[in-house]
C-alpha positions in Angstrom: -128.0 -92.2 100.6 -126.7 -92.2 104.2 -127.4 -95.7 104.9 -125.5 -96.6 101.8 -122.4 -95.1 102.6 -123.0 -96.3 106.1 -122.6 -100.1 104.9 -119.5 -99.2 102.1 -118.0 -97.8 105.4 -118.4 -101.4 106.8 -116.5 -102.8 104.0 -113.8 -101.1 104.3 -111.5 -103.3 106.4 -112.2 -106.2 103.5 -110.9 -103.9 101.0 -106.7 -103.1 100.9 -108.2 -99.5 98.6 -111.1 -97.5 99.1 -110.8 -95.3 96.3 -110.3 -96.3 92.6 -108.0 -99.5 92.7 -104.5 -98.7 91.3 -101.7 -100.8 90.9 -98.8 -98.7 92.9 -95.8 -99.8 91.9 -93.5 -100.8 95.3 -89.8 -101.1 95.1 -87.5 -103.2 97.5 -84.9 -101.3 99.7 -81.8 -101.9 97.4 -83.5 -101.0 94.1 -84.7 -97.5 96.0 -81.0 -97.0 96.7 -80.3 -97.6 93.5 -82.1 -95.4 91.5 -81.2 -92.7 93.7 -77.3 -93.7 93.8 -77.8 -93.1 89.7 -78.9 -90.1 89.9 -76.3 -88.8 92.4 -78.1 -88.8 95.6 -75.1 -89.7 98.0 -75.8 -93.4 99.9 -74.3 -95.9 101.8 -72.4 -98.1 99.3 -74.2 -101.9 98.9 -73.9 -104.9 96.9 -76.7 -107.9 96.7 -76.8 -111.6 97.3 -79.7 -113.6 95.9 -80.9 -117.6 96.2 -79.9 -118.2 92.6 -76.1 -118.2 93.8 -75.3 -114.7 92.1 -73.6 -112.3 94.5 -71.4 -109.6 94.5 -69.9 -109.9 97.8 -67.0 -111.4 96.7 -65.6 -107.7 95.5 -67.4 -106.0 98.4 -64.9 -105.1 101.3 -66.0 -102.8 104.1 -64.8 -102.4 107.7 -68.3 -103.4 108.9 -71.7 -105.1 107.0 -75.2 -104.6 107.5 -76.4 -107.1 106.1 -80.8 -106.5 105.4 -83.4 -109.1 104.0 -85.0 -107.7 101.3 -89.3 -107.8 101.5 -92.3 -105.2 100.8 -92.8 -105.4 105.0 -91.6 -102.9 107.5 -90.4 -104.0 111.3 -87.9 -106.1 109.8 -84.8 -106.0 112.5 -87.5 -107.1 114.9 -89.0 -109.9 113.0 -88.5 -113.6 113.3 -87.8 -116.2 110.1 -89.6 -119.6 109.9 -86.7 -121.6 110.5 -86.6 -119.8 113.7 -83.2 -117.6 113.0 -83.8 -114.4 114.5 -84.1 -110.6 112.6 -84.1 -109.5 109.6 -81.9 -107.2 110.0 -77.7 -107.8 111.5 -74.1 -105.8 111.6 -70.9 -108.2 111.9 -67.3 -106.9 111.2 -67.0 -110.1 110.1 -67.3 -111.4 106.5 -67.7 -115.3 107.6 -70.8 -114.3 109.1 -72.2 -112.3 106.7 -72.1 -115.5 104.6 -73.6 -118.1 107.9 -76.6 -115.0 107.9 -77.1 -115.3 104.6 -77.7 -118.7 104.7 -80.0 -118.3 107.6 -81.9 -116.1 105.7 -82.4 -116.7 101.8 -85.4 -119.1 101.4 -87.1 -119.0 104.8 -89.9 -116.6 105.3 -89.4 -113.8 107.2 -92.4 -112.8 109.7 -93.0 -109.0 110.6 -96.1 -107.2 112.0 -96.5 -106.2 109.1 -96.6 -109.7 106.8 -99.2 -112.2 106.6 -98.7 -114.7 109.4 -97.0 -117.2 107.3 -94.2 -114.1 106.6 -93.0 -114.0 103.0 -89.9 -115.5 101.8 -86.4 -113.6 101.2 -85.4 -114.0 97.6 -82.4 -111.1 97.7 -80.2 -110.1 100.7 -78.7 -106.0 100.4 -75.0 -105.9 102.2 -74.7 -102.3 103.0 -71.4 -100.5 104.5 -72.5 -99.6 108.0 -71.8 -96.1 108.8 -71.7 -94.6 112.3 -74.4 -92.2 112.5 -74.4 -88.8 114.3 -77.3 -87.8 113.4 -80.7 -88.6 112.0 -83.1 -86.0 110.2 -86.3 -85.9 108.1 -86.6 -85.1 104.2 -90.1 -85.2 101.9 -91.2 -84.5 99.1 -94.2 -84.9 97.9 -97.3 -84.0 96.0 -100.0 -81.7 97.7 -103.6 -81.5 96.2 -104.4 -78.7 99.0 -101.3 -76.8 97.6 -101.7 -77.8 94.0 -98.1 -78.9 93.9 -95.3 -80.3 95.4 -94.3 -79.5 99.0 -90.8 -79.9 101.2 -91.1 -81.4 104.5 -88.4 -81.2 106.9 -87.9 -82.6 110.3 -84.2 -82.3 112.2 -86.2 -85.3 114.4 -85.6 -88.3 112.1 -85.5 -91.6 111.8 -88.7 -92.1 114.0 -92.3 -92.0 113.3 -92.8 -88.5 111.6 -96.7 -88.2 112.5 -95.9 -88.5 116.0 -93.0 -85.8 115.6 -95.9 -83.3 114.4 -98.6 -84.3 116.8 -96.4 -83.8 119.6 -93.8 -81.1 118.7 -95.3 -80.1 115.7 -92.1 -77.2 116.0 -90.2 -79.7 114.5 -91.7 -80.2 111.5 -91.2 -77.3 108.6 -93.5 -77.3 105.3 -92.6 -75.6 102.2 -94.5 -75.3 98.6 -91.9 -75.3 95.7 -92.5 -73.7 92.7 -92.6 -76.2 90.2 -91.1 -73.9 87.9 -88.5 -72.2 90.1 -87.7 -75.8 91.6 -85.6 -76.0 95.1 -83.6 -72.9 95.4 -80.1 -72.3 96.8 -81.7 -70.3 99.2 -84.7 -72.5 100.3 -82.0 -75.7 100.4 -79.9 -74.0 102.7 -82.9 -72.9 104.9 -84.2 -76.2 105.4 -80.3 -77.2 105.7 -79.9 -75.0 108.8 -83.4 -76.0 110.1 -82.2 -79.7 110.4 -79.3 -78.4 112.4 -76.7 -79.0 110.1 -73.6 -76.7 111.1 -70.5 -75.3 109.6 -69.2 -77.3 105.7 -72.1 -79.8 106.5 -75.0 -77.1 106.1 -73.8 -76.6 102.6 -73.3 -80.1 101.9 -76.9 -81.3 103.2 -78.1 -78.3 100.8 -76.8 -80.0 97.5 -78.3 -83.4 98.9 -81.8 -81.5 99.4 -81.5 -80.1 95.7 -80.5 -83.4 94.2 -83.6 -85.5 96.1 -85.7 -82.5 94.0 -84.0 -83.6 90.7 -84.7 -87.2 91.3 -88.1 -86.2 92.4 -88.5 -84.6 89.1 -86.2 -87.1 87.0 -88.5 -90.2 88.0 -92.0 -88.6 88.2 -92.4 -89.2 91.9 -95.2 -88.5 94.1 -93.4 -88.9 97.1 -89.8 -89.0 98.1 -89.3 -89.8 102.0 -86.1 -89.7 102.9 -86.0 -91.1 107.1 -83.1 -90.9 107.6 -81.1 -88.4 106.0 -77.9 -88.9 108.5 -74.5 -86.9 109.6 -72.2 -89.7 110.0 -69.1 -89.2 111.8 -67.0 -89.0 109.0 -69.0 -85.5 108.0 -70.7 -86.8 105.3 -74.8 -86.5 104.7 -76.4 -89.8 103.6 -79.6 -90.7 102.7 -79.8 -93.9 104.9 -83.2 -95.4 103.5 -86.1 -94.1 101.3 -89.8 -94.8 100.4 -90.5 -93.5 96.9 -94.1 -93.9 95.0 -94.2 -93.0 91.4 -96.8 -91.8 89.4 -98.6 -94.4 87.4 -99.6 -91.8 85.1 -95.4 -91.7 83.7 -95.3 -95.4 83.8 -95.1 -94.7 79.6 -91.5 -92.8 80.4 -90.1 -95.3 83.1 -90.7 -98.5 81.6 -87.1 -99.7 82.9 -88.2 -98.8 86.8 -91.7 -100.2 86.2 -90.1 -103.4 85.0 -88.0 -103.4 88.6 -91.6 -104.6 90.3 -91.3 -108.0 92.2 -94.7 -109.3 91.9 -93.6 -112.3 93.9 -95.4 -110.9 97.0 -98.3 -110.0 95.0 -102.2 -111.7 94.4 -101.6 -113.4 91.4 -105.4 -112.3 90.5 -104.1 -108.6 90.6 -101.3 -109.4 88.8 -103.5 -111.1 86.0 -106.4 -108.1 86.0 -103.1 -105.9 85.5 -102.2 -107.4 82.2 -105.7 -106.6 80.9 -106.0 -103.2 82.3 -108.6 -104.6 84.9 -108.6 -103.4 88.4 -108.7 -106.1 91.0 -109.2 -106.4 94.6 -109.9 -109.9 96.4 -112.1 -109.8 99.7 -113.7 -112.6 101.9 -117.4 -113.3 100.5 -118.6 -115.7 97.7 -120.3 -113.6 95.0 -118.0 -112.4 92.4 -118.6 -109.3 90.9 -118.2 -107.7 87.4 -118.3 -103.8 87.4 -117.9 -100.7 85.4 -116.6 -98.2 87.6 -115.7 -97.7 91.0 -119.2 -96.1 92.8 -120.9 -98.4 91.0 -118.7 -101.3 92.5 -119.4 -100.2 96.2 -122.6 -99.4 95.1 -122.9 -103.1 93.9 -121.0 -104.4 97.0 -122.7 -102.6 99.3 -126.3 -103.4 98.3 -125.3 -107.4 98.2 -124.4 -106.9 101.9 -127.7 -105.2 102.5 -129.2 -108.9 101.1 -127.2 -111.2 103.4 -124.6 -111.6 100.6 -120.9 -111.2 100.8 -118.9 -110.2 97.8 -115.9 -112.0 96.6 -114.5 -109.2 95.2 -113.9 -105.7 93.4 -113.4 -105.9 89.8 -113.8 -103.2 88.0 -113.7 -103.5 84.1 -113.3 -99.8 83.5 -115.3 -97.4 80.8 -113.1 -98.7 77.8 -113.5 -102.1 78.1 -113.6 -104.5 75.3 -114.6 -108.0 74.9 -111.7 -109.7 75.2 -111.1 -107.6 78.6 -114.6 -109.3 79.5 -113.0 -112.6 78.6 -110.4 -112.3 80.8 -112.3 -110.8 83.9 -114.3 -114.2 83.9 -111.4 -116.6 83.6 -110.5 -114.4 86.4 -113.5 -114.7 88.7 -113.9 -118.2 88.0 -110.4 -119.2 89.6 -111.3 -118.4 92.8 -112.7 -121.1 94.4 -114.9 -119.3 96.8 -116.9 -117.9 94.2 -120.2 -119.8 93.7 -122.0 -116.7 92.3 -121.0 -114.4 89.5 -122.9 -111.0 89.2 -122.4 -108.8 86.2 -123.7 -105.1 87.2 -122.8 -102.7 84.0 -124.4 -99.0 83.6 -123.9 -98.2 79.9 -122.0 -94.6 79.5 -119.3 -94.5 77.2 -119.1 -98.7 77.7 -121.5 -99.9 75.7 -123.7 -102.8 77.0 -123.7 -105.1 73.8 -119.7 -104.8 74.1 -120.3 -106.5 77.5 -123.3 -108.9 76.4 -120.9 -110.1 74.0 -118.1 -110.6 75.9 -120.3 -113.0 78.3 -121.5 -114.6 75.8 -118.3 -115.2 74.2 -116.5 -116.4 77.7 -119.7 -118.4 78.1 -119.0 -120.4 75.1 -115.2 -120.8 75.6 -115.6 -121.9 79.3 -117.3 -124.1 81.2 -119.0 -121.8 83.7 -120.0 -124.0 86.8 -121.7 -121.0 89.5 -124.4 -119.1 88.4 -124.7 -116.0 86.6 -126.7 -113.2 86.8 -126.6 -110.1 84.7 -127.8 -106.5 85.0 -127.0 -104.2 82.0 -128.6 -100.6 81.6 -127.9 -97.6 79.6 -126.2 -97.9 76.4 -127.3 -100.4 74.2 -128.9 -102.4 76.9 -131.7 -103.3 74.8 -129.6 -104.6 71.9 -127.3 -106.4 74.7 -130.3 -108.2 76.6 -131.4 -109.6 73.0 -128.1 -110.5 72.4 -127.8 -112.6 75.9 -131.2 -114.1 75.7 -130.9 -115.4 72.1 -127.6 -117.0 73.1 -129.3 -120.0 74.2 -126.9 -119.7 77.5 -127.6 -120.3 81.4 -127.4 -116.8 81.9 -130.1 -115.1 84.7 -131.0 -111.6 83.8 -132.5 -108.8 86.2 -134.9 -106.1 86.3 -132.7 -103.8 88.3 -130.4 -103.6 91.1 -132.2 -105.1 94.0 -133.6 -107.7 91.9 -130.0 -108.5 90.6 -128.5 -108.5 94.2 -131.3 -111.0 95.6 -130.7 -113.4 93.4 -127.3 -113.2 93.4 -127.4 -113.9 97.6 -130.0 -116.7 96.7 -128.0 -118.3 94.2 -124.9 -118.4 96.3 -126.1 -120.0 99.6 
């Protein structure tokens, strides 16, 4: 068993999740700060300007703009865009040249350390008020499986990389459980207030912020709520200046209208697809696509390919519900990928039953016109029924004994 998970831990680099594949939902700065200017949380005020022409700058008068391209990539003020304007991040006073950035910036792709090394292209623009910051502090809130609930973690060093805040003054960093029935308290607000150094009217005020980021918390079914920076400008006011949130996929059923907010611009289109059909989806380098129920069994799958010589294509994993349609779709799926020239089918019948997935092959056999080769390996649940089922099909399909047998010829087929 060791030198199995010795070879998944190889693979992980290929693969952007090493657990079960979920589709996180990610939001763009501006729609962050606007879910949490709905529900009170006190911001900088913003308006947007997008490459369709609509804007709302016209009605937007501050004393000074920040004016922030809007991608799913950190390192942004730093980056470079492909038309070789600099930053992707400016402050002007003046409103002529928040309109000459603009311009410099909607439609070009903007290249970070953290895009792909063609960048990805700004479609929306956020023009914030810029406020003059005193100070910068550190508010979280997140989930904790080790505390079986949600925790508070405050930091009066913000607006810099918390893990190096704890590593090297780990004094610095204060962790609270909350009740998730008692909530944030007066009392627990106000400490962490006066931990982040907030003195005088402003400890009081940062306390109603903390409690409201907990009511959004709870309002949207979040995971996580980082707040970095939570500021004191110089007007006395507390801010939250920008904010990652992850939501629980789990709620998606109760926040349809912020799961409709995804851009999936920036996304693999063969995700996107797999989404739709309740597939999970997860493109990698090799040239043997493969067809899975379940996520061990996928490694398990990938893993042993390696072990061959092979490379997989990818990590699709069909689920323990699937249906035949599902099946269906997961081929028209592996078959647009031009680097596949091998498709292996590797299904374990539990609660999925193996005739289900026989006749959902033999189904997308018939509707397509299947040009790689295609092995299948189906045990447990109706696997006998499903292997008549396949071989009486008349198709090109190849079946195999077991595991090993279906990996070898899968590496053989796709050389």
């Amino acid at each position: 068993m060791s030198s199995l998970w010795n070879s998944v831990l190889k693979l992980r680099p290929q693969i952007k999740q090493f657990t079960v594949p979920v589709r996180n939902l990610n939001l763009l700065e501006y729609q962050s700060k606007h879910l949490l200017r709905k529900n009170g949380v006190a911001v900088q005020d913003f308006c947007m300007i997008d490459e369709k022409g609509c804007s709302e700058f016209e009605k937007f008068n501050v004393k000074e703009y920040v004016i922030k391209a809007q991608i799913l990539a950190g390192g942004r003020g730093k980056g470079h865009f492909s038309n070789g304007f600099k930053g992707g991040v400016h402050v002007t006073t003046s409103r002529k040249d928040v309109d000459s950035i603009s311009k410099q910036m909607l439609g070009y792709n903007l290249i970070t350390k953290q895009t792909p090394k063609d960048g990805i292209e700004v479609k929306k623009i956020m023009i914030a008020e810029s406020v003059t910051i005193k100070r910068e502090t550190y508010v979280c809130i997140l989930m904790d499986r080790q505390r079986n609930g949600p925790v508070l973690i405050a930091s009066p060093a913000g607006g810099v990389d918390i893990e190096a805040v704890a590593e090297k003054t780990p004094h610095l960093i204060k962790n609270i459980p909350i009740d998730i029935f008692e909530g944030v308290t007066d009392s627990m607000a106000n400490e962490v207030a006066q931990f982040l150094e907030f003195k005088g009217p402003l400890t009081n005020l940062a306390a109603v912020e903390i409690k409201k980021l907990w009511q959004f918390f709870l309002a949207v079914d979040a995971t996580q709520l980082e707040i970095n920076p939570l500021v004191e400008t110089d007007e006395n006011k507390v801010i939250s200046v920008d904010a990652k949130i992850n939501f629980d996929d789990n709620a998606q059923f109760r926040h349809k209208d912020i799961f409709a907010l995804e851009d999936l611009a920036e996304s693999d289109p063969r995700e996107v697809e797999a989404a739709k059909h309740n597939l999970n989806y997860i493109g990698m380098t090799g040239n043997i696509g493969c067809l899975v129920n379940g996520a061990g069994l996928a490694m398990a799958t990938m893993d042993i390919i390696k072990l061959h010589g092979g490379d997989p294509a990818n990590f699709l994993d069909v689920g323990g519900s699937v249906k035949e349609e599902q099946v269906r779709a997961a081929f028209n799926i592996l078959t647009a990928d031009k680097t596949v020239r091998c498709i292996l089918v590797n299904v374990f019948g539990g609660i999925v039953n193996c005739a289900t997935i026989a006749n959902g092959i033999v189904g997308a056999m018939k509707s397509m016109n299947l040009k790689v080769p295609l092995i299948v390996r189906l045990e447990g649940t109706n696997a006998t029924e499903a292997r008549r089922i396949i071989k009486e099909s008349g198709l090109d399909i190849q079946t195999a004994e077991d595991l090993d047998d279906a990996a070898k010829k899968a590496v053989a087929n796709a050389v």
